[in-house]
Backbone as JSON, one array per atom type, in Angstrom:
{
  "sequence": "XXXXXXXXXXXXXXXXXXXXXXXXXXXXXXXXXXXXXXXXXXXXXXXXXXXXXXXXXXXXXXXXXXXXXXXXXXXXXXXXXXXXXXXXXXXXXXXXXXXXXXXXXXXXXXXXXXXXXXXXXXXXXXXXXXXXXXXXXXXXXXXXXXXXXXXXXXXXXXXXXXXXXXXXXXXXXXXXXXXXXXXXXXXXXXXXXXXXXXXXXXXXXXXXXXXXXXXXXXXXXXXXXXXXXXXXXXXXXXXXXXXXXX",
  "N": [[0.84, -1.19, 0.0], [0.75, 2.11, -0.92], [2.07, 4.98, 0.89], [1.2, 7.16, 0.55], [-2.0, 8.88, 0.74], [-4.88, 8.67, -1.69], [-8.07, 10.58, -2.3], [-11.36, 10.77, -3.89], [-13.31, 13.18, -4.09], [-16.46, 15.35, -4.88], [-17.59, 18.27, -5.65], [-20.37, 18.66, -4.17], [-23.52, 20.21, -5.34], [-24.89, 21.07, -2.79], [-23.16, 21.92, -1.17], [-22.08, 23.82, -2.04], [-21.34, 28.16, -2.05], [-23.1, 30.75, -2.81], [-21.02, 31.41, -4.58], [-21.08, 29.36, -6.43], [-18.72, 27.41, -5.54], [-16.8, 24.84, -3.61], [-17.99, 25.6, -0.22], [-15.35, 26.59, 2.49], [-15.94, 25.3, 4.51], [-16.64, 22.96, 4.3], [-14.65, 21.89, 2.37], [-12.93, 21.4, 4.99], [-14.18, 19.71, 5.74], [-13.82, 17.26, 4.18], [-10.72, 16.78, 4.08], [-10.53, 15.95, 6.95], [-12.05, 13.08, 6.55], [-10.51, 12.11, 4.38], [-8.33, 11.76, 6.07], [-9.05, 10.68, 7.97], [-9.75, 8.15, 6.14], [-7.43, 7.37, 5.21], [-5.68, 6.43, 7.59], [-7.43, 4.78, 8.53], [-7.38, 3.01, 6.8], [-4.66, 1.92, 7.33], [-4.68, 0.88, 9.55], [-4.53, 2.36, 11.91], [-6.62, 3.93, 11.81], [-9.94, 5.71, 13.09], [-11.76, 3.97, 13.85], [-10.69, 1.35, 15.14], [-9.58, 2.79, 17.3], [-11.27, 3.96, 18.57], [-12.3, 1.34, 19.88], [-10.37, 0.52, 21.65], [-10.41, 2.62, 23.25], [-9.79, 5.12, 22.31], [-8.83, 7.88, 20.49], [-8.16, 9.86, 17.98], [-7.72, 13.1, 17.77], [-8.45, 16.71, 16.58], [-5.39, 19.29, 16.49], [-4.45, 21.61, 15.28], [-5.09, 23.1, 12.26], [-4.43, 24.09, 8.63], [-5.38, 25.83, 5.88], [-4.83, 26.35, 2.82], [-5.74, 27.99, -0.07], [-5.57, 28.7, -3.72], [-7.73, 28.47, -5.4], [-11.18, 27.49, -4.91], [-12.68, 24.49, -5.32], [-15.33, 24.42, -8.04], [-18.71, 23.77, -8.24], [-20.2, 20.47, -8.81], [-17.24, 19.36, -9.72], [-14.8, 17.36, -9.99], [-12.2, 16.25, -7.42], [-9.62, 15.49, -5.87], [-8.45, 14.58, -2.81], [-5.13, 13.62, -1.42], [-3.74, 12.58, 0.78], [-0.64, 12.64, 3.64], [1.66, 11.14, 5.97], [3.4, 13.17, 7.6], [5.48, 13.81, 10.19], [5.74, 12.08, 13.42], [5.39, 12.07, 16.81], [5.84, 11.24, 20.24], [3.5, 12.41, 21.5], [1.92, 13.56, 18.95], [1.0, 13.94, 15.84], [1.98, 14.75, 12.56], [-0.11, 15.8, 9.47], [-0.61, 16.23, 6.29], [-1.99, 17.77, 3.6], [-3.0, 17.95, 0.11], [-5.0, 19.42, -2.64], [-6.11, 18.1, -5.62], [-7.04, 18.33, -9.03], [-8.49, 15.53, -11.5], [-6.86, 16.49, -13.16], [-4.23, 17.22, -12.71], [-4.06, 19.67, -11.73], [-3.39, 21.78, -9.23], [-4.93, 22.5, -6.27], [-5.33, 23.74, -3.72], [-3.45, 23.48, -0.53], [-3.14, 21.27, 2.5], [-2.14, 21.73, 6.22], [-1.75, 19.7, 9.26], [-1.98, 19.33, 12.28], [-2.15, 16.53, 14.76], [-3.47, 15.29, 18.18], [-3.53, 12.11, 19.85], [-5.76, 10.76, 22.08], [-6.69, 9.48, 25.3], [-10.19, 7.94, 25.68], [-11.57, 8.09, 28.02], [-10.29, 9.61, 30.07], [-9.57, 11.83, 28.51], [-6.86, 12.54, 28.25], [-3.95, 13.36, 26.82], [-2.54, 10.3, 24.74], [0.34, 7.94, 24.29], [1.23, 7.68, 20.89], [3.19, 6.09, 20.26], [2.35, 3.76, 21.19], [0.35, 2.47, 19.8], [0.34, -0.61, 18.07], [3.11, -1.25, 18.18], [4.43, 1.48, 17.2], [3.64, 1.64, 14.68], [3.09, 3.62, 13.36], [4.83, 4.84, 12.14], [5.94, 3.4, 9.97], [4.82, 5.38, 7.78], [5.51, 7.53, 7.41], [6.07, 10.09, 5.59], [8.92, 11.95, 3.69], [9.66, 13.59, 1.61], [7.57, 14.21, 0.32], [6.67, 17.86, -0.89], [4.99, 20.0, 0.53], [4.05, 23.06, 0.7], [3.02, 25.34, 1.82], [3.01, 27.31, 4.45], [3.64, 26.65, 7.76], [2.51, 28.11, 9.65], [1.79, 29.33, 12.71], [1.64, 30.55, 16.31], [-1.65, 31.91, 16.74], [-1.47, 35.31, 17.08], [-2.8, 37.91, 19.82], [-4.24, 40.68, 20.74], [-5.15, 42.6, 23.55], [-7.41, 44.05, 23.9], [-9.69, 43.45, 21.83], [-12.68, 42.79, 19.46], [-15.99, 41.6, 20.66], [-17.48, 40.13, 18.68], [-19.86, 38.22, 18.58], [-21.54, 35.87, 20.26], [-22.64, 32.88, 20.49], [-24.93, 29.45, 21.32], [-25.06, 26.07, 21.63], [-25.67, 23.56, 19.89], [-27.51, 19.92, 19.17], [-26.19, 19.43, 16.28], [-23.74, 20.46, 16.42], [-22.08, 18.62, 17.43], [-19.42, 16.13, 18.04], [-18.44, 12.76, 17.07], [-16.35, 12.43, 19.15], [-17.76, 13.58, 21.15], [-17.79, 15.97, 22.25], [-17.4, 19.72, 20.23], [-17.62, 19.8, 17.27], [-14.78, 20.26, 14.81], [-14.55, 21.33, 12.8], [-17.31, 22.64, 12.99], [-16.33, 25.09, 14.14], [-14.75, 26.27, 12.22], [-16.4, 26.66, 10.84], [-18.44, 28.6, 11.85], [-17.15, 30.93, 12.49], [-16.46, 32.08, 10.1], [-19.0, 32.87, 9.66], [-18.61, 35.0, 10.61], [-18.17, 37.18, 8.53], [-20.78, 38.94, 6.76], [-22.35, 38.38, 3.67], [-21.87, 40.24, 2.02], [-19.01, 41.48, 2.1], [-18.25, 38.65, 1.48], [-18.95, 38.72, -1.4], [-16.83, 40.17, -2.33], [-14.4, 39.37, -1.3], [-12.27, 37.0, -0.92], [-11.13, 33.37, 0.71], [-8.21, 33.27, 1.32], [-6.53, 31.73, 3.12], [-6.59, 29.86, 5.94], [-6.21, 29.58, 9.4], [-6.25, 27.4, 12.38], [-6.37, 26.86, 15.68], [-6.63, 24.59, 18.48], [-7.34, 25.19, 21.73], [-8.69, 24.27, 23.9], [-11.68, 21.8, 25.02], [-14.77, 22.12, 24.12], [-18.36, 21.65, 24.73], [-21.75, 20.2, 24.54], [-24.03, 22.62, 24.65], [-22.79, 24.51, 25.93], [-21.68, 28.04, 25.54], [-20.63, 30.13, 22.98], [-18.28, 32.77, 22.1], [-17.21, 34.93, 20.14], [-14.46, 36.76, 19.56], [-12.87, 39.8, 17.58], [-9.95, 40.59, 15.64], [-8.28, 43.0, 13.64], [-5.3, 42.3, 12.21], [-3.69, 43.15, 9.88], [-4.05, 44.04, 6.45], [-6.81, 42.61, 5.36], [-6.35, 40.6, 6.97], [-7.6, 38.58, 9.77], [-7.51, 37.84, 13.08], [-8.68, 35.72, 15.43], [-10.91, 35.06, 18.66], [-11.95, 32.04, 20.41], [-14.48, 31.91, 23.17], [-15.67, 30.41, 25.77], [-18.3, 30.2, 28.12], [-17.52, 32.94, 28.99], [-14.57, 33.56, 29.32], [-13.09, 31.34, 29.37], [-10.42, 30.2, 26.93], [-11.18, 28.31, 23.8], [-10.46, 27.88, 21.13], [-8.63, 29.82, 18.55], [-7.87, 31.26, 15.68], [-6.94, 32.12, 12.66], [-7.66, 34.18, 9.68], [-6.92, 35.07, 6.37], [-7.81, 36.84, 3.5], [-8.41, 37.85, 0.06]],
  "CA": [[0.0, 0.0, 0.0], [1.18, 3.74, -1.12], [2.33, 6.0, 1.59], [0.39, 8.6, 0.35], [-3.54, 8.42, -0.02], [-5.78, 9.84, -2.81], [-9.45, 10.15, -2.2], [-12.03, 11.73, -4.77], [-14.63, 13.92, -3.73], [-17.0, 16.15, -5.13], [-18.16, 19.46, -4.67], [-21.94, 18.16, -4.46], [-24.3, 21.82, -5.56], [-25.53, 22.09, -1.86], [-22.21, 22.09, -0.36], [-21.4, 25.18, -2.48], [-21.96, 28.64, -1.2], [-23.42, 31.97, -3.73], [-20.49, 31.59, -6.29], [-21.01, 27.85, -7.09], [-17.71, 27.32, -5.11], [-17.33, 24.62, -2.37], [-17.53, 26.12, 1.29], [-14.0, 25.89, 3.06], [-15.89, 24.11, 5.8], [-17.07, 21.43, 3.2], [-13.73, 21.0, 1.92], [-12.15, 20.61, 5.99], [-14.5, 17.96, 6.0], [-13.35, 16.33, 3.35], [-10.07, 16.6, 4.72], [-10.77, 15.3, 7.79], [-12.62, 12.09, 6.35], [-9.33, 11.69, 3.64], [-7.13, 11.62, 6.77], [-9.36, 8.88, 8.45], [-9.79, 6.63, 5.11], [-6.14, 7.03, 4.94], [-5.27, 6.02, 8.73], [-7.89, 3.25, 8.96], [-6.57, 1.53, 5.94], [-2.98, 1.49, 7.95], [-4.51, 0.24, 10.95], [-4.38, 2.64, 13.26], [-7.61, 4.93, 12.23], [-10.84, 6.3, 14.29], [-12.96, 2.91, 14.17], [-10.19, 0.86, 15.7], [-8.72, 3.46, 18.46], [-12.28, 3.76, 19.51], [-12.25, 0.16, 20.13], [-9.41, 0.38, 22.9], [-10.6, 3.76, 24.13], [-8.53, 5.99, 22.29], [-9.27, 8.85, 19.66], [-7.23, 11.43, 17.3], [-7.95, 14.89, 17.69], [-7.76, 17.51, 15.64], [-5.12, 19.97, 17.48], [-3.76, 22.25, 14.23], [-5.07, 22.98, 10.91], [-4.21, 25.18, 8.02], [-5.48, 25.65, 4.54], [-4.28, 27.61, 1.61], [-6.15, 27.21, -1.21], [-5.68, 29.44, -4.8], [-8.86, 28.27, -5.48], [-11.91, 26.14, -4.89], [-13.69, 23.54, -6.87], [-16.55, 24.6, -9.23], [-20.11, 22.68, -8.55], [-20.04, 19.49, -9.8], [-16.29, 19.35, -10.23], [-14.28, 15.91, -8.86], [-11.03, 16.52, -7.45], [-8.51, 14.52, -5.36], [-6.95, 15.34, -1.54], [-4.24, 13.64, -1.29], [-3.14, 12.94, 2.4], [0.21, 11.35, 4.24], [1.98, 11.8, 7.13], [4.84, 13.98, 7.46], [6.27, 12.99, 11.24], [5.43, 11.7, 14.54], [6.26, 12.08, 17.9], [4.73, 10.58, 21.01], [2.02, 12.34, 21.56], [1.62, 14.5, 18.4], [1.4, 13.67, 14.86], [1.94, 16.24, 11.53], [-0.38, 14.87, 8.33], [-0.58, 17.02, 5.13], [-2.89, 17.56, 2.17], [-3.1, 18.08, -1.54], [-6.16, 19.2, -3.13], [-5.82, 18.4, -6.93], [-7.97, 17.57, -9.87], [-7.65, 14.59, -12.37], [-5.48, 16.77, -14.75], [-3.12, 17.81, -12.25], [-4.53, 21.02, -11.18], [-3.52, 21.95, -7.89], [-6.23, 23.67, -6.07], [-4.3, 24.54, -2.43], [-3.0, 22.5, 0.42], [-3.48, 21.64, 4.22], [-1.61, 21.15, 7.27], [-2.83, 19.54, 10.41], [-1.45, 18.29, 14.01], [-3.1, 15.45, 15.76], [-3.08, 14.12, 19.16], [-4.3, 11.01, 20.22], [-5.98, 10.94, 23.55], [-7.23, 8.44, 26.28], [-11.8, 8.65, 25.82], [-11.66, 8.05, 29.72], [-9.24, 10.2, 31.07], [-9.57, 13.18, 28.15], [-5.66, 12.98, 28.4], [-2.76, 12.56, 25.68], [-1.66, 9.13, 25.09], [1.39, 7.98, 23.34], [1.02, 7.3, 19.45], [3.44, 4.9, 19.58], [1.92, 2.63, 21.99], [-0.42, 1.39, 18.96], [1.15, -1.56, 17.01], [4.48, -1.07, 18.2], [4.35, 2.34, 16.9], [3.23, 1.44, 13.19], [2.95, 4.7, 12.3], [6.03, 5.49, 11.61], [6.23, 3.01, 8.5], [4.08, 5.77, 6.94], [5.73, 8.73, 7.56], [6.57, 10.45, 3.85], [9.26, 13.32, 4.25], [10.28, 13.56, 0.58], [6.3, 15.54, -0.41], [6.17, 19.11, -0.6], [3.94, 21.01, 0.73], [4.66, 24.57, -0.04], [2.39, 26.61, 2.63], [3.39, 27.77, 5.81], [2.94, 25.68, 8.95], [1.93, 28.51, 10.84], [2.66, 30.23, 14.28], [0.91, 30.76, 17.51], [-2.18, 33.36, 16.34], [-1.23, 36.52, 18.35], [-4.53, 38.98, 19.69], [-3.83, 41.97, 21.94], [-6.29, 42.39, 24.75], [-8.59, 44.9, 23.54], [-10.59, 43.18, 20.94], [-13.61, 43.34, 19.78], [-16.3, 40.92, 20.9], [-18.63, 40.12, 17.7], [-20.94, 37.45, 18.32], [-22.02, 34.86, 21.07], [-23.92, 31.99, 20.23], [-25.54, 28.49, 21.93], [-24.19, 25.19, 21.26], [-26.74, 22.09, 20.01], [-26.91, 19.07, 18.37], [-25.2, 19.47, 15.14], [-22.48, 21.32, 16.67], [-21.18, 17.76, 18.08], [-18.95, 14.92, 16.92], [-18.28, 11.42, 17.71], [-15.71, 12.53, 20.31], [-18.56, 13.95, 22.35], [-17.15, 17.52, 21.97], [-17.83, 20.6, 19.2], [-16.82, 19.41, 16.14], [-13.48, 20.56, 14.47], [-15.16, 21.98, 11.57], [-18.0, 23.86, 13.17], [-15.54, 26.39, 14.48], [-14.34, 27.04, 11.26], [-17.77, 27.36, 10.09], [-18.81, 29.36, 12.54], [-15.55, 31.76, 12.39], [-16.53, 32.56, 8.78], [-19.97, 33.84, 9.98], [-18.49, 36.43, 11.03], [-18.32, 38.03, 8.08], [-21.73, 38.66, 5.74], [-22.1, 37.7, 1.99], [-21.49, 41.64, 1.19], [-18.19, 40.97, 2.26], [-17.76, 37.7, 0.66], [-18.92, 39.04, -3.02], [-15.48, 41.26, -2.86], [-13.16, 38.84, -0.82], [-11.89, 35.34, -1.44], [-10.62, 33.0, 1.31], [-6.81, 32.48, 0.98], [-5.98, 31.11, 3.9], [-7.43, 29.81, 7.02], [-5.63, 28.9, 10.47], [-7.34, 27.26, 13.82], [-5.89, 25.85, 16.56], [-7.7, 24.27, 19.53], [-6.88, 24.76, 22.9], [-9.55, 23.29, 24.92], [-12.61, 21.35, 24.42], [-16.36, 23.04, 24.23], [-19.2, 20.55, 24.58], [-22.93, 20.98, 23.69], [-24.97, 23.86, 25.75], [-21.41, 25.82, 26.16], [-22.19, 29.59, 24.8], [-19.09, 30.76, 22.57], [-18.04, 34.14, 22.57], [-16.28, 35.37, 19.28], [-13.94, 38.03, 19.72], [-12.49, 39.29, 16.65], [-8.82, 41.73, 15.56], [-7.93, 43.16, 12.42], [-4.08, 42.46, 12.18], [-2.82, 43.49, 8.68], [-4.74, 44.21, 5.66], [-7.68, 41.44, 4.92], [-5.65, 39.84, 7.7], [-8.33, 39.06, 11.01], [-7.37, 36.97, 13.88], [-10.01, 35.6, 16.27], [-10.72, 34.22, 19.88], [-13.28, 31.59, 20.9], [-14.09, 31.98, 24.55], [-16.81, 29.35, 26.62], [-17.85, 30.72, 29.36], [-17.45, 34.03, 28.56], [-13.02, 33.99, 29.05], [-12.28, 30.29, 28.77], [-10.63, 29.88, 25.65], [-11.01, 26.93, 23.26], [-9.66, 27.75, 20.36], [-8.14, 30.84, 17.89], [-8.16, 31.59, 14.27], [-6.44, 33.4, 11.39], [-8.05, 34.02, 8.3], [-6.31, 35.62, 5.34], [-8.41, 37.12, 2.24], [-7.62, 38.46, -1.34]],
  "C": [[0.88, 1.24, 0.0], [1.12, 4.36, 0.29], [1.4, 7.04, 1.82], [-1.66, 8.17, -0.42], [-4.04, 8.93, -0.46], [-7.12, 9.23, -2.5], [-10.1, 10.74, -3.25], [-13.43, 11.98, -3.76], [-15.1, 15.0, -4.85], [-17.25, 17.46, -4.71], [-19.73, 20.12, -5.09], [-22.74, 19.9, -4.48], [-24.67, 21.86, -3.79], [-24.58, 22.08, -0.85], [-21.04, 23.26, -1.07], [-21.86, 26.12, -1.81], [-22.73, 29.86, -3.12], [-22.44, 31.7, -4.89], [-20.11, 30.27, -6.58], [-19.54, 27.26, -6.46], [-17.64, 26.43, -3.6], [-16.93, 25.62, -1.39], [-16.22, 25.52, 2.01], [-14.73, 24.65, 4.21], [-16.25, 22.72, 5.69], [-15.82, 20.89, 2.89], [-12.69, 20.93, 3.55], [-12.78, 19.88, 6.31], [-13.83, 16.85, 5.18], [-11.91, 15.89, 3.86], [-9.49, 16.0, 5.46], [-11.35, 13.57, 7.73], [-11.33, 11.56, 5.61], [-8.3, 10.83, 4.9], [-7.59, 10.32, 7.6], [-9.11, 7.69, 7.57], [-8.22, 6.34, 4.96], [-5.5, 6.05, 6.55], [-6.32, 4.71, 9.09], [-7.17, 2.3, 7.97], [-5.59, 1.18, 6.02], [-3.0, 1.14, 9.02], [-4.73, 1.36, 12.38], [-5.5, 4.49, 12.73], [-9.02, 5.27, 13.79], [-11.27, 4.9, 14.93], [-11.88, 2.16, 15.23], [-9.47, 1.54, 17.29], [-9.98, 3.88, 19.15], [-12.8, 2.55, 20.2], [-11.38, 0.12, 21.31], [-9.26, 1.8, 24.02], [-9.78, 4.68, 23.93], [-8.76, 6.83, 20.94], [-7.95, 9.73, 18.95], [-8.63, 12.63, 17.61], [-7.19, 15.79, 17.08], [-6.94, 18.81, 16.61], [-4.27, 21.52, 16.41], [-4.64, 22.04, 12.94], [-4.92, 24.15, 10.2], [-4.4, 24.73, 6.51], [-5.44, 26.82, 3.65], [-4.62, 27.1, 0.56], [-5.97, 29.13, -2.61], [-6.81, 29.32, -5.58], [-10.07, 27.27, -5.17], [-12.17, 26.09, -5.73], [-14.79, 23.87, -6.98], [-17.77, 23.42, -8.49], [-20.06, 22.08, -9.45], [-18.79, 18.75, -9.85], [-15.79, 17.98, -9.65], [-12.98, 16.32, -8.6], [-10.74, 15.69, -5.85], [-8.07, 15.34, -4.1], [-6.32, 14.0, -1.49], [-3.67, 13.78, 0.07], [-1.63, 12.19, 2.97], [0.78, 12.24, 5.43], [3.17, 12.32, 7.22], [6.21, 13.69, 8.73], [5.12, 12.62, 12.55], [6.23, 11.92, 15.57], [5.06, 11.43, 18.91], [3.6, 11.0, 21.59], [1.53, 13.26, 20.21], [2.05, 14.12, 16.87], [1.4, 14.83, 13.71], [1.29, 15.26, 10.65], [-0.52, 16.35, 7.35], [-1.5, 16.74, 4.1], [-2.6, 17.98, 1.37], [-4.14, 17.91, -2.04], [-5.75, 19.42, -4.54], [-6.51, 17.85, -7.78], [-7.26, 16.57, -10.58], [-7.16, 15.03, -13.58], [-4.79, 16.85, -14.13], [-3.29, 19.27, -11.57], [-4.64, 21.23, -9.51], [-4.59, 23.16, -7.3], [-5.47, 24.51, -4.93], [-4.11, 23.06, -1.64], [-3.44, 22.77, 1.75], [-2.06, 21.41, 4.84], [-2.23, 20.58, 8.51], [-2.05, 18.86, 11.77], [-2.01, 17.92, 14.35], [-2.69, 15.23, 16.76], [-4.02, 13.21, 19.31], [-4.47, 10.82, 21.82], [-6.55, 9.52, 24.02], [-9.1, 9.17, 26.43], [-12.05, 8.87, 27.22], [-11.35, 9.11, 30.06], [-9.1, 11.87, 30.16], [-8.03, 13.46, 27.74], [-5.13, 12.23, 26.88], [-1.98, 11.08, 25.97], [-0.8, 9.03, 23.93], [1.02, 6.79, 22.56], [1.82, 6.09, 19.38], [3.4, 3.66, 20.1], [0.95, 1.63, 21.0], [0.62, 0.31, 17.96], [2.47, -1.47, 17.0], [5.03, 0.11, 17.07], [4.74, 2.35, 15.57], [3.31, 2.53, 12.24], [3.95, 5.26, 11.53], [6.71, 5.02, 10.33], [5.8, 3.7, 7.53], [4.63, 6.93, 6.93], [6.66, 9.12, 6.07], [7.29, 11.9, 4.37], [10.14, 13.96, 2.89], [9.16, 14.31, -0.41], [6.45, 16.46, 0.01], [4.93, 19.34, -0.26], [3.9, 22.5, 0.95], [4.21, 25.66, 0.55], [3.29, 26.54, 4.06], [2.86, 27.17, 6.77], [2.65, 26.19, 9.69], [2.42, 28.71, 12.1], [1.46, 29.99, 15.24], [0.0, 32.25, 16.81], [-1.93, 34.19, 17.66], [-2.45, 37.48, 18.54], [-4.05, 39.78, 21.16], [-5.45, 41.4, 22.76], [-7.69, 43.18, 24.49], [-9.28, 44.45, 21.99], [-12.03, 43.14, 20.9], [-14.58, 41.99, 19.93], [-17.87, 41.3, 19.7], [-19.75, 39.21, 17.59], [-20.87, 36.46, 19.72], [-23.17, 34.06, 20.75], [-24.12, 30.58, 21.06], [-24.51, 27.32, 20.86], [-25.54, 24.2, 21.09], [-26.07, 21.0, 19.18], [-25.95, 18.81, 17.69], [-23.7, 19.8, 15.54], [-21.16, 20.37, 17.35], [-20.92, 16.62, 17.49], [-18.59, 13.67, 17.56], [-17.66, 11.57, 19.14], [-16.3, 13.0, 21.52], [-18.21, 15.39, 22.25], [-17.81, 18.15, 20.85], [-17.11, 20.33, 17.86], [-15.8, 20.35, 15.45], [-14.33, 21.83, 13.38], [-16.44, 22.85, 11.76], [-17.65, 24.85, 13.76], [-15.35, 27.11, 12.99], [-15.43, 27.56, 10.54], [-18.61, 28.55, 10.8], [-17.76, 31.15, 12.71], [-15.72, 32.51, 11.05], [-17.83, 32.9, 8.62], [-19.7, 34.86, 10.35], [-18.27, 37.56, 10.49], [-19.95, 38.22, 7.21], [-21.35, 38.45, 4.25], [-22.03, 39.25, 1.14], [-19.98, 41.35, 0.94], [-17.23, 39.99, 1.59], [-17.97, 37.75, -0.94], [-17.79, 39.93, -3.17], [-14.21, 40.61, -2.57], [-13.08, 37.05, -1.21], [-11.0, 34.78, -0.1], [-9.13, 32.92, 0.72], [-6.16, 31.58, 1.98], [-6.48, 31.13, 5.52], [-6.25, 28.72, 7.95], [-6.57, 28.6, 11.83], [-6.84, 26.51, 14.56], [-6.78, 25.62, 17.75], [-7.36, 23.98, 20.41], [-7.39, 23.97, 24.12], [-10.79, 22.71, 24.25], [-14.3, 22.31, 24.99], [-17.32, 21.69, 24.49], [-20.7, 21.21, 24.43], [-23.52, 21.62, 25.11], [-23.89, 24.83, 26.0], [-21.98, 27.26, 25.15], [-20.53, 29.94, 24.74], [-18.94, 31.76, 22.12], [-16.63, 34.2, 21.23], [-15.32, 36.46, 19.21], [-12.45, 38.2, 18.14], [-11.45, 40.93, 16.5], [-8.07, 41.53, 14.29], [-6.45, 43.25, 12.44], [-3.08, 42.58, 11.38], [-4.1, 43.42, 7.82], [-5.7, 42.87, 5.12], [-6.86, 40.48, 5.87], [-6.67, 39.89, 8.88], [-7.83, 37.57, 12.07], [-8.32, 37.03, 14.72], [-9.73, 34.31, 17.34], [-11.6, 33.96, 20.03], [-13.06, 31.38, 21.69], [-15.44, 30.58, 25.11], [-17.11, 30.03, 27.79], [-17.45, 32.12, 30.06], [-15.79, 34.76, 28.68], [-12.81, 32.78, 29.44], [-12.11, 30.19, 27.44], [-10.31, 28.59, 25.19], [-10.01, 27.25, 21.84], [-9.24, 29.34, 19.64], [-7.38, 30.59, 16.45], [-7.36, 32.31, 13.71], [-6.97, 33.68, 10.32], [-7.85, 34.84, 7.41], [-7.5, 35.84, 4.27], [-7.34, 38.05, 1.03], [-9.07, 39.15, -1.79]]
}
């Protein structure tokens, strides 16, 4: 089996948004599902590490895309893993069609935790730490892996909203991807008929769960440049954002 895994997806019409274009938070699902089909078919994905009480989490992601895919369109991510350490893995994407057409790329850090205990356990306790037959360090990936987002103290606080159903994922927690979807409410579709995502960062420092009320606070830090803080609680924070436009 290849190192490196190619999935195809679509970008089905109601997972576009106004300009026939998927939604970023459609394609960090996809993402996210690539990086499972790729890690179960090496043994050491979700289905099986929920079996011994033990989960990935998403703890890093970053996507830089030059464009999305068209409604309708089929195109390829492309996932493998870049390194490991014991509690913290790096995996990488490649979104590209079947000519070759690169669309943009990800990055992403995982840990793998204990479901009991909430805590980090070590990666290479599975399979006599298997993973490491997979680790590819010879693919580019050509974006920036990103920093610690920085936010002064005086920001501005733009939205607070409720937490339900939808908003939760196998792990019992707020799913990975309704931050980012939620994070990109924060601008309207005036907004988005002049700007174009280029690049989206989110890291996640704590966990939210459902009924938590999250507290957006949001700081303009260079031109089409906005960094953002999600609070719980009204100053626990869970996670923080970057999001780049053109």
């Amino acid at each position: 089996m290849d190192k490196i895994g190619t999935y195809e997806f679509m970008a089905e019409p109601f997972h576009c948004d106004f300009s026939q274009r998927l939604f970023m938070g459609h394609l960090g699902n996809h993402l996210l599902n690539a990086a499972d089909f790729h890690s179960t078919d090496r043994g050491f994905g979700m289905k099986y590490l929920l079996s011994i009480k033990r989960s990935w989490v998403l703890s890093r992601l970053a996507i830089e895309m030059d464009e999305m895919p068209l409604m309708y369109t089929k195109f390829n991510v492309e996932t493998w893993v870049e390194s490991a350490m014991r509690y913290f893995t790096s995996r990488n994407f490649r979104v590209v069609d079947g000519h070759g057409k690169v669309y943009g790329y990800g990055r992403s850090i995982w840990a793998m935790i204990d479901t009991e205990s909430r805590q980090p356990t070590d990666i290479y306790a599975i399979d006599n730490g298997a993973i490491n037959n997979w680790i590819v360090k010879d693919k580019d990936c050509p974006i920036d892996k990103g920093g610690r987002v920085k936010m002064g103290d005086d920001v501005e606080l733009v939205r607070t909203i409720d937490t339900y159903y939808n908003d939760v994922d196998i792990n019992g927690h707020i799913n990975s991807v309704k931050y980012i979807e939620h994070v990109l409410d924060l601008w309207d579709l005036t907004w988005y008929r002049e700007h174009r995502i280029k690049r989206l960062e989110i890291a996640y420092v704590a966990e939210a769960h459902l009924g938590d009320r999250l507290s957006f606070y949001r700081e303009m830090t260079a031109e089409n440049e906005y960094c953002i803080r999600i609070c719980k609680d009204g100053d626990v924070e869970v996670c923080r954002s970057k999001v780049t436009f053109v």
